[in-house]
VEXMINU-941092 format. One line per field, with one value per atom (N, C-alpha, C): residue number from 1; residue in one letter; atom name; x, y, z. Coordinates in steps of 0.1 Angstrom, whole numbers. Atoms other than C-alpha are relative to their C-alpha. Example, Ala and Ser with C-alpha at 12.3 -4.5 7.8 and 13.67 -1.06 7.14 Angstrom:
<rs>
i = c(1 1 1 2 2 2)
aa = c(A A A S S S)
at = c(N CA C N CA C)
c1 = c(9 123 9 -9 137 -8)
c2 = c(-12 -45 12 -11 -11 11)
c3 = c(0 78 0 0 71 8)
</rs>
This chain:
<rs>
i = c(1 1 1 2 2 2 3 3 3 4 4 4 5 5 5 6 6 6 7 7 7 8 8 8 9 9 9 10 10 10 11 11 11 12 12 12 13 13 13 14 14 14 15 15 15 16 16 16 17 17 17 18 18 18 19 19 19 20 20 20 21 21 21 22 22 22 23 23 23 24 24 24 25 25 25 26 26 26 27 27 27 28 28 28 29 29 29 30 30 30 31 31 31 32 32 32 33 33 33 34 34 34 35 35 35 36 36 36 37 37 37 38 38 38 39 39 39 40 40 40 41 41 41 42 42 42 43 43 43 44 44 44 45 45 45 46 46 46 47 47 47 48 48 48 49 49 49 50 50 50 51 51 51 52 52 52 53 53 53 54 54 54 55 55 55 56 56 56 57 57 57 58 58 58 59 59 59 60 60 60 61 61 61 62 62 62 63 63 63 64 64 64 65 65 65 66 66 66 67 67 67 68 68 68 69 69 69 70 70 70 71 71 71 72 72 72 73 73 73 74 74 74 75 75 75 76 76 76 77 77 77 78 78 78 79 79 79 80 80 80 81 81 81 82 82 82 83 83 83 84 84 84 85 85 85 86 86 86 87 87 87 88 88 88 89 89 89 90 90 90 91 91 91 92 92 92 93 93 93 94 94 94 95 95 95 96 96 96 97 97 97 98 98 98 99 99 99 100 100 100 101 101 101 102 102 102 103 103 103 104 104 104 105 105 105 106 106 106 107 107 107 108 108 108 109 109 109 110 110 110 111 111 111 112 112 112 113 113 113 114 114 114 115 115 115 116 116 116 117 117 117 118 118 118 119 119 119 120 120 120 121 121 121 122 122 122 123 123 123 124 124 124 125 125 125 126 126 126 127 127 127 128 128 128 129 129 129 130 130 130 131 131 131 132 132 132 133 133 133 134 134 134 135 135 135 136 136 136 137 137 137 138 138 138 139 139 139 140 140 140 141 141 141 142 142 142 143 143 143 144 144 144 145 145 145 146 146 146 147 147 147 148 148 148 149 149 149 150 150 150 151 151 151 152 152 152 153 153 153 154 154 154 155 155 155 156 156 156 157 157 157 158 158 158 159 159 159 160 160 160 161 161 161 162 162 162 163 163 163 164 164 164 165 165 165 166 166 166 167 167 167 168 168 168 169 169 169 170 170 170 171 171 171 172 172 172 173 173 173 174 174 174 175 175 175 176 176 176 177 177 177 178 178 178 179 179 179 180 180 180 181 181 181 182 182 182 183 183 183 184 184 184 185 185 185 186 186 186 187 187 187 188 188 188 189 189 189 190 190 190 191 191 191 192 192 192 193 193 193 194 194 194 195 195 195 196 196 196 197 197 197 198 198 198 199 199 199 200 200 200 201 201 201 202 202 202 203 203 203 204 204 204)
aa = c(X X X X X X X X X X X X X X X X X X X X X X X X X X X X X X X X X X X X X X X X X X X X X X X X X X X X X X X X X X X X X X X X X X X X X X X X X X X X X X X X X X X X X X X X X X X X X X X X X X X X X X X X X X X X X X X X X X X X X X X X X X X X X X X X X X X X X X X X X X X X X X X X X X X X X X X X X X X X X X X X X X X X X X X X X X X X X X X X X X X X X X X X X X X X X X X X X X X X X X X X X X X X X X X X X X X X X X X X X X X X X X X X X X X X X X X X X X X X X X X X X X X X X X X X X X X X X X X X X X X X X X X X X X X X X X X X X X X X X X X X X X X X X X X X X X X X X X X X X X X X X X X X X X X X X X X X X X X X X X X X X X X X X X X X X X X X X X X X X X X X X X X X X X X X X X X X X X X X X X X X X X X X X X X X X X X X X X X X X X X X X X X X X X X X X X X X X X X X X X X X X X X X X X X X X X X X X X X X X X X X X X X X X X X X X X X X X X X X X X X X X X X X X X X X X X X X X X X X X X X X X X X X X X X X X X X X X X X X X X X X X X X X X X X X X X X X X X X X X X X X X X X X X X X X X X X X X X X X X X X X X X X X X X X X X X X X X X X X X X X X X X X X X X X X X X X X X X X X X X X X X X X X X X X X X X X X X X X X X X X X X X X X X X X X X X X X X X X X X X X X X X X X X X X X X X X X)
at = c(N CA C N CA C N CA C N CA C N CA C N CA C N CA C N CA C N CA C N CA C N CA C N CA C N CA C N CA C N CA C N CA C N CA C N CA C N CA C N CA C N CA C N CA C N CA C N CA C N CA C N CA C N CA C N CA C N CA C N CA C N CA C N CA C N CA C N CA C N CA C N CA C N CA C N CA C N CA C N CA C N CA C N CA C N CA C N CA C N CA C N CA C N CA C N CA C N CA C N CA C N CA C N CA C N CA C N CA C N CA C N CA C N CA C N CA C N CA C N CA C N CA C N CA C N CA C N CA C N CA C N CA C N CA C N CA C N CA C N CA C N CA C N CA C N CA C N CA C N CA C N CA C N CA C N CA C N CA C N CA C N CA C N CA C N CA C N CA C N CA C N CA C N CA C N CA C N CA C N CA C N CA C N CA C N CA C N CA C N CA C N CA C N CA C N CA C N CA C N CA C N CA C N CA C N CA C N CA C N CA C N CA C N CA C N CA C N CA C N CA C N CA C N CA C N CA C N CA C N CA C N CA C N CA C N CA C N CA C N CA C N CA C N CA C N CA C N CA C N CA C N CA C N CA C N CA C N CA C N CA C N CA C N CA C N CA C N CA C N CA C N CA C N CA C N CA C N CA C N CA C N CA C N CA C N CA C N CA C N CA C N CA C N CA C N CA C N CA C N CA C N CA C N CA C N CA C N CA C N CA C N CA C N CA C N CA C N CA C N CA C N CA C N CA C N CA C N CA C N CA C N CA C N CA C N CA C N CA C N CA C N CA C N CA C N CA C N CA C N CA C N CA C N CA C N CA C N CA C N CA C N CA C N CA C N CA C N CA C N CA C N CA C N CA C N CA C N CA C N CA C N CA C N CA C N CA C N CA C N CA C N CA C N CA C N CA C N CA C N CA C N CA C N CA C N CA C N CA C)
c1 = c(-15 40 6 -3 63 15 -10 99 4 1 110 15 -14 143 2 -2 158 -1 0 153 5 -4 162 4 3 181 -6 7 158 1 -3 153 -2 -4 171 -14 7 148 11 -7 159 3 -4 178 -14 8 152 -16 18 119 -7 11 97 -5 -4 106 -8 6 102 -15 17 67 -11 4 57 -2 7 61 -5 11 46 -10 12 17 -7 5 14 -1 -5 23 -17 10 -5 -14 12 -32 -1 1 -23 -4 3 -30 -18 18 -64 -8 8 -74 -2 -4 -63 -15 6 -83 -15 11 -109 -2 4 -107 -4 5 -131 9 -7 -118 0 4 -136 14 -10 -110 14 -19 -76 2 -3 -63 13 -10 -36 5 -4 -20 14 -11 11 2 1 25 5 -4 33 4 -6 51 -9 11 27 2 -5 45 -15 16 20 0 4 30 14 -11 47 4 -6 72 9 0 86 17 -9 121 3 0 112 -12 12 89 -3 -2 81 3 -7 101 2 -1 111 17 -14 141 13 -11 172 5 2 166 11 -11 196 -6 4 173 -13 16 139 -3 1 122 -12 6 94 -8 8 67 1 7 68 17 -14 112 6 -8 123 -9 9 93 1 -2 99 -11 11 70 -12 10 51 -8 1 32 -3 -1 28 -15 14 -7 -2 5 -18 -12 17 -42 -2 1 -55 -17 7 -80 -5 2 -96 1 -2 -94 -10 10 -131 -4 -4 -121 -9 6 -140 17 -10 -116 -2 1 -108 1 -6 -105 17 -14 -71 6 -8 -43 6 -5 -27 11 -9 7 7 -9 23 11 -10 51 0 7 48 -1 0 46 -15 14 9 -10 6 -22 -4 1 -15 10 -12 10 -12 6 -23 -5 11 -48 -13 10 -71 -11 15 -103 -13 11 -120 5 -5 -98 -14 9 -121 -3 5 -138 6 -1 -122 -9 15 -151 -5 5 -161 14 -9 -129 1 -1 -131 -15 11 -167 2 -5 -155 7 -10 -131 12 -16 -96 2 -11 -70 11 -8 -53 8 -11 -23 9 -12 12 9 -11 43 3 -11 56 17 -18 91 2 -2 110 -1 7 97 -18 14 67 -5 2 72 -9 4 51 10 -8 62 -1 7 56 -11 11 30 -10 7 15 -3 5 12 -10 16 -8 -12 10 -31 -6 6 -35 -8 5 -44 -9 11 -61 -15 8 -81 -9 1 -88 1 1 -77 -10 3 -91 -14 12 -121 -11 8 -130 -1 6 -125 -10 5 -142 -17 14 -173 -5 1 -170 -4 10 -175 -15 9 -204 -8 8 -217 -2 1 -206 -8 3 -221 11 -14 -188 -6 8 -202 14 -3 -171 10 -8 -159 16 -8 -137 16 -12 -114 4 -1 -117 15 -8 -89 1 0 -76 13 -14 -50 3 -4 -29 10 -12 -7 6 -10 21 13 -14 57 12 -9 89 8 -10 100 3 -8 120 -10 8 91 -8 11 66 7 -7 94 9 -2 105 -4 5 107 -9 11 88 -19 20 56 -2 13 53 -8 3 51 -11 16 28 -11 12 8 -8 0 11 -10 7 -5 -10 10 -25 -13 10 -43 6 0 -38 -4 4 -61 4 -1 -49 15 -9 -20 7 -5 3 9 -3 15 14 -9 47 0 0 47 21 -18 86 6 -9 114 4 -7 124 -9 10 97 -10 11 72 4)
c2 = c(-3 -273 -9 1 -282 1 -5 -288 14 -11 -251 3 -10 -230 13 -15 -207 8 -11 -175 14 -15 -147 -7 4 -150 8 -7 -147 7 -15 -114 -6 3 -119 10 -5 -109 7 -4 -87 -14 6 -107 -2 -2 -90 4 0 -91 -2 6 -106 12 -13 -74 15 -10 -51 -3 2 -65 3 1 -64 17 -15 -27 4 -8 -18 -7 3 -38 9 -5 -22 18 -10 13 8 -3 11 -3 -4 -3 12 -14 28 12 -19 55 -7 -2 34 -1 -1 35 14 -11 67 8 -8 81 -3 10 59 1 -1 48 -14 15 23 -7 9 -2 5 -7 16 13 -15 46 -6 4 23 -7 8 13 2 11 -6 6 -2 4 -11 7 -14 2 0 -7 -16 17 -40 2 0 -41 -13 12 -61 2 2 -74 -8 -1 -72 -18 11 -109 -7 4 -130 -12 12 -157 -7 6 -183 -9 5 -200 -14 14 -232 -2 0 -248 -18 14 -282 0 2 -290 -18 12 -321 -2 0 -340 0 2 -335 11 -13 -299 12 -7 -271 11 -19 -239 -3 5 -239 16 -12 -208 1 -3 -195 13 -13 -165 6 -8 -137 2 -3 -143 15 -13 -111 13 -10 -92 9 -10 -62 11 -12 -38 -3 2 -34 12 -10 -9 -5 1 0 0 3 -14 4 -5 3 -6 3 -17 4 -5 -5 -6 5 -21 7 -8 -13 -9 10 -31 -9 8 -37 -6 13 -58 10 -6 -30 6 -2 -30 15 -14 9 -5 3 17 -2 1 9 12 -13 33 -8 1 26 6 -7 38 0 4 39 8 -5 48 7 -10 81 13 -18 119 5 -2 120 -15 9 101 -11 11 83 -13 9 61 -8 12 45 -3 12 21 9 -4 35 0 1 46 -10 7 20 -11 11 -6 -8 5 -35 5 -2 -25 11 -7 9 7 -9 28 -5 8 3 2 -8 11 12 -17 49 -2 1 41 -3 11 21 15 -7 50 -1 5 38 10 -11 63 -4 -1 58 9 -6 78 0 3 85 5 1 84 11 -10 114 0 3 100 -10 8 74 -14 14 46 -1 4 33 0 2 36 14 -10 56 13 -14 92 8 -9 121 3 -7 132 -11 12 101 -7 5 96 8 -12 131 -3 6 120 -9 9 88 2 -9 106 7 -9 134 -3 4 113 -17 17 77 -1 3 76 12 -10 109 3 -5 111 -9 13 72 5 1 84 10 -9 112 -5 5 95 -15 8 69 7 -8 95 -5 -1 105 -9 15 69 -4 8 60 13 -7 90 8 -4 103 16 -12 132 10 -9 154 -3 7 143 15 -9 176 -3 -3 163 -18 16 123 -5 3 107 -10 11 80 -6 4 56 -4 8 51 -8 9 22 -4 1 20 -7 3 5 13 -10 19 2 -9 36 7 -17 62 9 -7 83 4 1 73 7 -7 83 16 -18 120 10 -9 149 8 -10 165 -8 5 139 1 0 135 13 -17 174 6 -4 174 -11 6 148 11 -4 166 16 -16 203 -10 6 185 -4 5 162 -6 0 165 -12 11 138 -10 14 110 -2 8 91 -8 8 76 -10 11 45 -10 12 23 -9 13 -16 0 -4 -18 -5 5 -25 -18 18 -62 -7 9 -70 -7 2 -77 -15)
c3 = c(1 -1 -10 6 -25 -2 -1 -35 -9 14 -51 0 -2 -61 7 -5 -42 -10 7 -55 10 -13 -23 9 -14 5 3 -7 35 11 -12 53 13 -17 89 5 -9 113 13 -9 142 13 -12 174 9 -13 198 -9 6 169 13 -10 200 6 -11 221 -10 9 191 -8 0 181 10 -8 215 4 1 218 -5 9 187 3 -4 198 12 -10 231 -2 4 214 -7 7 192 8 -13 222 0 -5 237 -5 6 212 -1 2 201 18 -12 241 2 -3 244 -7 12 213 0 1 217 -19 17 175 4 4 167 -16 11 138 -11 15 111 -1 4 117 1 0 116 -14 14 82 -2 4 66 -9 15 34 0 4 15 -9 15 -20 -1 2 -39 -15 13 -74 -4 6 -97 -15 15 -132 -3 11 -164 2 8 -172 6 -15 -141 -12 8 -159 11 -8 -145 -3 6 -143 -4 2 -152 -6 11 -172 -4 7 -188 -17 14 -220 -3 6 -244 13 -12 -217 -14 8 -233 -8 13 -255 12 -10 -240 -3 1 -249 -2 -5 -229 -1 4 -239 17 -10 -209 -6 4 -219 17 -9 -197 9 -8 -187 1 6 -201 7 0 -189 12 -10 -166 5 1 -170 13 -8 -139 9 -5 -117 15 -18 -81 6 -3 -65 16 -12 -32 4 -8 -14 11 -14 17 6 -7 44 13 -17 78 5 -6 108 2 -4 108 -13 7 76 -16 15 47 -9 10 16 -6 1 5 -19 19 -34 1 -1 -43 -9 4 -56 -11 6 -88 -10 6 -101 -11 9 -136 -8 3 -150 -12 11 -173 8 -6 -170 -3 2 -182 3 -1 -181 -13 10 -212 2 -4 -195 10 -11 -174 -10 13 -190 -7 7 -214 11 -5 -204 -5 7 -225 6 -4 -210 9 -5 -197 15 -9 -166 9 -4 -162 9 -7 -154 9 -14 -128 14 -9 -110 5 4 -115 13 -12 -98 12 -18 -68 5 -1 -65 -2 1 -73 -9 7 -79 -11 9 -112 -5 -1 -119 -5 5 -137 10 -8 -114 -3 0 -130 -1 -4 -125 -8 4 -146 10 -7 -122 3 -4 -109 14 -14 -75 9 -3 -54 8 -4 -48 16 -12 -21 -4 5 -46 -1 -1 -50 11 -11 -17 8 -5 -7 -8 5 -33 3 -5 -17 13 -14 17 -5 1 4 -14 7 -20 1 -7 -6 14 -11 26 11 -8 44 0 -1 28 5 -8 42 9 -15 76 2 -3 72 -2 1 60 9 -12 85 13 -14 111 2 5 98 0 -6 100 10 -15 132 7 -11 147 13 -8 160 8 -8 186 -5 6 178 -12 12 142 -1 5 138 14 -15 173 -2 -3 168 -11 10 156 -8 11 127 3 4 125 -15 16 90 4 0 93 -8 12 70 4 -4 69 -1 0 73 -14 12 38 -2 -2 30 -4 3 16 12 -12 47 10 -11 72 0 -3 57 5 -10 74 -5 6 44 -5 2 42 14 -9 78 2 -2 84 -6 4 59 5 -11 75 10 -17 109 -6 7 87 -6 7 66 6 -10 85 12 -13 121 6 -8 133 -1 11 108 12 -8 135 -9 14 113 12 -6 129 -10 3 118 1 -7 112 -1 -5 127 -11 10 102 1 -1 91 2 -6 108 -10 8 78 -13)
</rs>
């Protein structure tokens, strides 16, 4: 620890958080008793804004100089990084989003250690939209390309006696994208089994 600058105030938590953690704890027991989902079929996701070139507002300079310069102050350019986990702690490929209407807006294919990503499976991507943030479309792709095809091959591993009836949990937070009435719907058609699970608001 360390003394630092403020930089955010910090997000209130709910009055009654204790209360609202406690149900979504017991919320989410319930469906994995219910379902019987082992660990391998419950995963995590999060997006996370990740600037090219993090700067910093402070620095070490000569004492006494009134214009301290910093690499990296000005710099805005970042994309949206999807990591996603399971409960039984196996890391998925991650999702990658950049800002652009084609795939000349992601990193070269020669870029160092593309092709080893591409292997792993990580979904690289242009946003389509003047941001970086992930979309609706960028998010069925993340399901129907990462997330659905793990569980499905996790069956398959575990020996799941009826894989076509067993279910999944996705755990997500509450954003406007995750909570529309036009992705869950497509969840609920799409993939039926997949349980999409809320971590509560504020709470995170």
């Amino acid at each position: 620890w360390s003394f630092q600058a403020v930089t955010k105030a910090t997000q209130k938590l709910p009055a009654n958080v204790e209360d609202i953690l406690e149900e979504a704890f017991l919320r989410e027991a319930y469906v994995i008793r219910n379902y019987v989902i082992p660990a391998e079929l419950r995963v995590n996701t999060d997006q996370t804004q990740t600037v090219y070139q993090q700067g910093n507002k402070a620095t070490w300079n000569k004492r006494g100089e009134k214009q301290v310069g910093s690499i990296g102050k000005d710099e805005k350019r970042a994309f949206t990084l999807v990591p996603l986990i399971s409960a039984s702690g196996e890391l998925l490929p991650f999702q990658a989003i950049f800002q652009g209407s084609t795939d000349a807006s992601c990193p070269s294919k020669s870029s160092p250690f593309y092709q080893e990503a591409k292997e792993l499976g990580f979904c690289i991507e242009p946003s389509k939209t003047k941001t970086y943030w992930s979309t609706m479309e960028t998010m069925k792709s993340l399901v129907n390309d990462i997330i659905s095809p793990y569980f499905e091959r996790k069956k398959r591993e575990l020996n799941i006696e009826n894989p076509g009836e067993q279910r999944s949990i996705w755990k997500i937070d509450c954003w406007s994208v995750h909570k529309s009435k036009e992705f869950l719907s497509w969840m609920k058609t799409t993939h039926p089994n997949i349980i999409v699970i809320f971590v509560p608001g504020n709470c995170t």
